[in-house]
N, CA and C atoms as a LAMMPS dump frame, in Angstrom:
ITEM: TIMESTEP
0
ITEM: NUMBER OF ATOMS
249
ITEM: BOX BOUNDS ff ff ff
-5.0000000000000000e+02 5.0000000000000000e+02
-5.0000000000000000e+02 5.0000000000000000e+02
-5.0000000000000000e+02 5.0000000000000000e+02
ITEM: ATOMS id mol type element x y z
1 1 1 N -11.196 -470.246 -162.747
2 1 2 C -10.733 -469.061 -162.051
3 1 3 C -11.111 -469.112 -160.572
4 2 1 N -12.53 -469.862 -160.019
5 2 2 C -12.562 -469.798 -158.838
6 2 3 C -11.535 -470.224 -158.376
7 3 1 N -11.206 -472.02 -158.278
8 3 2 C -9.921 -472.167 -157.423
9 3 3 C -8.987 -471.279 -157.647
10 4 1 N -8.354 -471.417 -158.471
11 4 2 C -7.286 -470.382 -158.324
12 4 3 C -7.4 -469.085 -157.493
13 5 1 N -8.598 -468.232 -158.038
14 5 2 C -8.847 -467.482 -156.242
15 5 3 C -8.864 -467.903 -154.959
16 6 1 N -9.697 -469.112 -154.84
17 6 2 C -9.292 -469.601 -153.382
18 6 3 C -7.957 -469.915 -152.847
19 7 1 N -7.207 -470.503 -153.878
20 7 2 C -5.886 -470.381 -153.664
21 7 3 C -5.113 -469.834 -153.091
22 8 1 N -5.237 -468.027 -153.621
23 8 2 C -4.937 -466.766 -153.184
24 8 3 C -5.453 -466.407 -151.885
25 9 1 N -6.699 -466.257 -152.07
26 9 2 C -7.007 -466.18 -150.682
27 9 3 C -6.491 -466.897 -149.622
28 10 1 N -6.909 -468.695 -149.737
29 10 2 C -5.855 -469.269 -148.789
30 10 3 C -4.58 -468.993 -148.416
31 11 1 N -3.841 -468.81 -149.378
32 11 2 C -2.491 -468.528 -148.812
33 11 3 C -2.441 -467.023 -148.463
34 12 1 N -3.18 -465.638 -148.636
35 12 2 C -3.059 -464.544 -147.466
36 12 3 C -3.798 -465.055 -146.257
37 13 1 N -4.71 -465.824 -146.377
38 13 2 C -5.541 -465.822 -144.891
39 13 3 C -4.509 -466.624 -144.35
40 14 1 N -3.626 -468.071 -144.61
41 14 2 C -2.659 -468.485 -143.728
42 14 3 C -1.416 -468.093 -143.696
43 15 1 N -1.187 -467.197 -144.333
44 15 2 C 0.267 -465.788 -144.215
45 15 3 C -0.265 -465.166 -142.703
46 16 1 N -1.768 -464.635 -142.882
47 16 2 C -1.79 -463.434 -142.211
48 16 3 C -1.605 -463.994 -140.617
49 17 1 N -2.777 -465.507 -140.71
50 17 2 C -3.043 -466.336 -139.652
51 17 3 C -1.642 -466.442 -139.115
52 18 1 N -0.578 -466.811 -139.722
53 18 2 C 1.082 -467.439 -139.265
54 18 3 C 1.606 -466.121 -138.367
55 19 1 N 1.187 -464.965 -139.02
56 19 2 C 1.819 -463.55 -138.602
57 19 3 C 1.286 -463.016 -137.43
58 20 1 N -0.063 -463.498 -137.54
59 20 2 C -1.064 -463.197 -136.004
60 20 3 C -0.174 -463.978 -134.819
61 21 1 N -0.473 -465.318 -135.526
62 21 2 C 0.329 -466.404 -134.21
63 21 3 C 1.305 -466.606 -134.52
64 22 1 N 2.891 -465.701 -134.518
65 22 2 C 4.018 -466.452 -134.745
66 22 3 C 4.164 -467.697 -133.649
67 23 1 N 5.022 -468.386 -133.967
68 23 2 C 6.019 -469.505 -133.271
69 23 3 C 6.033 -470.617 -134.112
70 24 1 N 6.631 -471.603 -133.396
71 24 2 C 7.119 -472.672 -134.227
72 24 3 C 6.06 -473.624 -134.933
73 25 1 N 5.763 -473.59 -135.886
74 25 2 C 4.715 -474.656 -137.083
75 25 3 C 5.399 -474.954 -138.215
76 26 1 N 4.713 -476.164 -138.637
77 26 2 C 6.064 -476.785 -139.659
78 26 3 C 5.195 -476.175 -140.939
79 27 1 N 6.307 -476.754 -141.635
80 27 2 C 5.304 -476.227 -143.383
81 27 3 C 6.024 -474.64 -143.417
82 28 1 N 5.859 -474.717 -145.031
83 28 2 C 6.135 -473.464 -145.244
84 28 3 C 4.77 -473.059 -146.384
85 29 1 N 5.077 -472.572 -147.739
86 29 2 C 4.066 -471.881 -148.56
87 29 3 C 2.806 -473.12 -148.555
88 30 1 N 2.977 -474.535 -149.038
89 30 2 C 2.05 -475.493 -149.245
90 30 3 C 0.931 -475.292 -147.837
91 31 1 N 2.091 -475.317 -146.83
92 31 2 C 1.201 -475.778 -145.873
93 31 3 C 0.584 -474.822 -145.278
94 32 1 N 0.987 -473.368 -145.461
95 32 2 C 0.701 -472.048 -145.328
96 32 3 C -1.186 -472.186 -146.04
97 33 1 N -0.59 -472.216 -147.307
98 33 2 C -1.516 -471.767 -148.237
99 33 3 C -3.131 -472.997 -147.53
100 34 1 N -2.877 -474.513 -147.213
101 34 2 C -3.437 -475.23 -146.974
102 34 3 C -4.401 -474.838 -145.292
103 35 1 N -3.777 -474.331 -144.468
104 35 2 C -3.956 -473.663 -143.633
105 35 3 C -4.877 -472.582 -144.221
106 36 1 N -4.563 -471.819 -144.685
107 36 2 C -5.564 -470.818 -144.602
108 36 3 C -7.259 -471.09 -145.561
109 37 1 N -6.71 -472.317 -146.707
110 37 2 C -7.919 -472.741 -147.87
111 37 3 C -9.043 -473.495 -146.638
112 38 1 N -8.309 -474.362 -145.511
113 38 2 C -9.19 -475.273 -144.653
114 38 3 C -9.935 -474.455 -143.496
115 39 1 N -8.83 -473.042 -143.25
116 39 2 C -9.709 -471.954 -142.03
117 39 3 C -11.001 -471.656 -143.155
118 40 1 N -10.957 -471.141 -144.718
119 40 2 C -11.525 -470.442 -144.846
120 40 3 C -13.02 -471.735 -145.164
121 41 1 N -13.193 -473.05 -145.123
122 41 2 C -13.906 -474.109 -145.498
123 41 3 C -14.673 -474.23 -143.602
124 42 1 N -13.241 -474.124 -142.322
125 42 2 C -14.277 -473.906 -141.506
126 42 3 C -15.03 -472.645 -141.098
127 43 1 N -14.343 -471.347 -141.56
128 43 2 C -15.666 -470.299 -141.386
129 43 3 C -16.666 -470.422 -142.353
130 44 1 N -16.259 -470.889 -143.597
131 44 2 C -17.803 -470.968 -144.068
132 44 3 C -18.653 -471.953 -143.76
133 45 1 N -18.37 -472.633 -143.593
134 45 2 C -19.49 -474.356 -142.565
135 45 3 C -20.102 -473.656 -141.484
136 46 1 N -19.193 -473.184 -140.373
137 46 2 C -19.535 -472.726 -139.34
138 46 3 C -20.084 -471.421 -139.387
139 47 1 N -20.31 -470.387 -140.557
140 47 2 C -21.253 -469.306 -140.486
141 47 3 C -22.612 -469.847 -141.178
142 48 1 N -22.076 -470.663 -142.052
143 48 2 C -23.523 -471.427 -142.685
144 48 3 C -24.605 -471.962 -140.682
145 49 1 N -23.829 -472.588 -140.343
146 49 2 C -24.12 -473.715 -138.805
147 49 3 C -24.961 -472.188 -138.327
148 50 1 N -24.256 -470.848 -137.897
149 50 2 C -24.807 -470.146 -137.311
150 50 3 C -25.894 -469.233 -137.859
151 51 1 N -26.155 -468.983 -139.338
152 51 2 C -27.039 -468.353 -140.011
153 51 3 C -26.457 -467.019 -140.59
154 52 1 N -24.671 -466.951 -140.464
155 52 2 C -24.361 -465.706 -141.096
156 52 3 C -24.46 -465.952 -143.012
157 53 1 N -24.341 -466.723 -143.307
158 53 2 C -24.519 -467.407 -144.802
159 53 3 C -25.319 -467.67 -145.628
160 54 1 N -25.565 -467.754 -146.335
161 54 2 C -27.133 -468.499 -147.121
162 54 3 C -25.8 -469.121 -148.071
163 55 1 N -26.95 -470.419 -148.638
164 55 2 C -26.018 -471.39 -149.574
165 55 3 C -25.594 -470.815 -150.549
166 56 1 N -24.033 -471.201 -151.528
167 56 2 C -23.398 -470.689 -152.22
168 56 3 C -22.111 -469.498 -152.14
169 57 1 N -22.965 -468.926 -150.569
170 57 2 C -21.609 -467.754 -150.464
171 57 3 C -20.792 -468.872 -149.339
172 58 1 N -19.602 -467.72 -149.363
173 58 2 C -18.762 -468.089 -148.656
174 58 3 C -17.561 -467.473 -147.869
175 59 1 N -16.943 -467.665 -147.081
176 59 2 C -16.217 -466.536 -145.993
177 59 3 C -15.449 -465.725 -146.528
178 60 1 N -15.483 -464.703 -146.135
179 60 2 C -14.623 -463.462 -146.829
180 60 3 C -12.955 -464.018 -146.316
181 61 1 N -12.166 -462.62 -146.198
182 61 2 C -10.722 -462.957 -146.178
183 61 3 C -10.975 -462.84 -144.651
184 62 1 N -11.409 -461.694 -143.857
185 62 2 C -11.716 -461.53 -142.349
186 62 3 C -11.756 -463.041 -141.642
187 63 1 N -12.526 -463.414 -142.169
188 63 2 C -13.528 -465.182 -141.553
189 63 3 C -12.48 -466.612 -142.148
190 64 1 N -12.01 -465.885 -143.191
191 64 2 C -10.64 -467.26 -143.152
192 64 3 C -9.692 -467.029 -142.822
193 65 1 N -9.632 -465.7 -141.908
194 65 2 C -8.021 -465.177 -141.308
195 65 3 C -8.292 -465.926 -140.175
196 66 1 N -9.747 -465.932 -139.243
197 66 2 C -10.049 -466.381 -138.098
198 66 3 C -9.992 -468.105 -138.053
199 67 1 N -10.662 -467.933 -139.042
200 67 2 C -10.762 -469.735 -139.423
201 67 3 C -9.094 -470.269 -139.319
202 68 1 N -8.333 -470.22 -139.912
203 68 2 C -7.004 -470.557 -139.958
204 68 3 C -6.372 -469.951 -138.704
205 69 1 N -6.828 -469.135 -137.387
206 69 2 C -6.257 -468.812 -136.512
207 69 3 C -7.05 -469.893 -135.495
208 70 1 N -7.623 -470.158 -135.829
209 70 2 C -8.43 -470.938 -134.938
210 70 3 C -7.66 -472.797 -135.037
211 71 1 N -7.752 -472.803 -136.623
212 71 2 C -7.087 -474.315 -136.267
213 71 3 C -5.581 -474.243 -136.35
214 72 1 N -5.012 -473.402 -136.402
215 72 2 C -3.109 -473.127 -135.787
216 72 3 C -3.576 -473.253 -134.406
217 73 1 N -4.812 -472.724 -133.888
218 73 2 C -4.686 -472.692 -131.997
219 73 3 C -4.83 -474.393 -131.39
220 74 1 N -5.952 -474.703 -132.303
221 74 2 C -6.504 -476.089 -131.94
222 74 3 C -4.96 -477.15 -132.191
223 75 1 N -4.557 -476.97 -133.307
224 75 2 C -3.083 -477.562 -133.667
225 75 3 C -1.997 -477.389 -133.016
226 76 1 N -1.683 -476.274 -132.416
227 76 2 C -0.667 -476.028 -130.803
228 76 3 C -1.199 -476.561 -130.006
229 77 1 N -2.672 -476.547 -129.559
230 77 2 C -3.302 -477.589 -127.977
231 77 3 C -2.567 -478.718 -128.544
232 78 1 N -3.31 -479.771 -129.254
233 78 2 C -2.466 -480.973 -128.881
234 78 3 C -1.392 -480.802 -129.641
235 79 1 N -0.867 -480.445 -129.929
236 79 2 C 0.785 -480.442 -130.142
237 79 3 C 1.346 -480.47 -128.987
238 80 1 N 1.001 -479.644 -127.999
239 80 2 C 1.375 -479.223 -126.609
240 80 3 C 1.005 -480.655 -125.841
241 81 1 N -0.316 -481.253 -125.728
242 81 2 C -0.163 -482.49 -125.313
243 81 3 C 0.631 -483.74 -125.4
244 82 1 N 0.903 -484.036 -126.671
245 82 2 C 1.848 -484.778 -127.226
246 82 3 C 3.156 -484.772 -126.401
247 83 1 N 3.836 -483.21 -126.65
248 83 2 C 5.1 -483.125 -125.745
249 83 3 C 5.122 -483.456 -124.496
């Protein structure tokens, strides 16, 4: 049952993330859903890194909305270089 929750979660946190930052990104539900499972793997690393965490928990929906807004931003920089 966990994955399958993370699942869920991933794919609202990279729904919500897509809706924050519209414009052009490829992928649709897979890559949606993948997007938001990898934001929510870097807010929890990176609240663990800063001391919001203790081991075992892990980022709410808030912190993998950010997490997945964060690497759609990092993923437009060099996208933008490339072109």
């Amino acid at each position: 049952m966990g994955l399958l929750w993370t699942i869920l979660i991933g794919f609202v946190a990279g729904a919500i993330a897509k809706f924050v930052m519209p414009g052009k990104d490829p992928g649709g539900f897979i890559i949606t859903t993948l997007l938001g499972i990898a934001g929510s793997l870097v807010a929890t690393y990176l609240g663990k890194f800063v001391g919001w965490y203790e081991e075992g928990q892990g980022a709410g929906l808030i912190a993998a909305v950010l997490g997945a807004v964060l690497l759609l931003w990092v993923y437009r920089l060099f996208k933008k270089k490339e072109a």
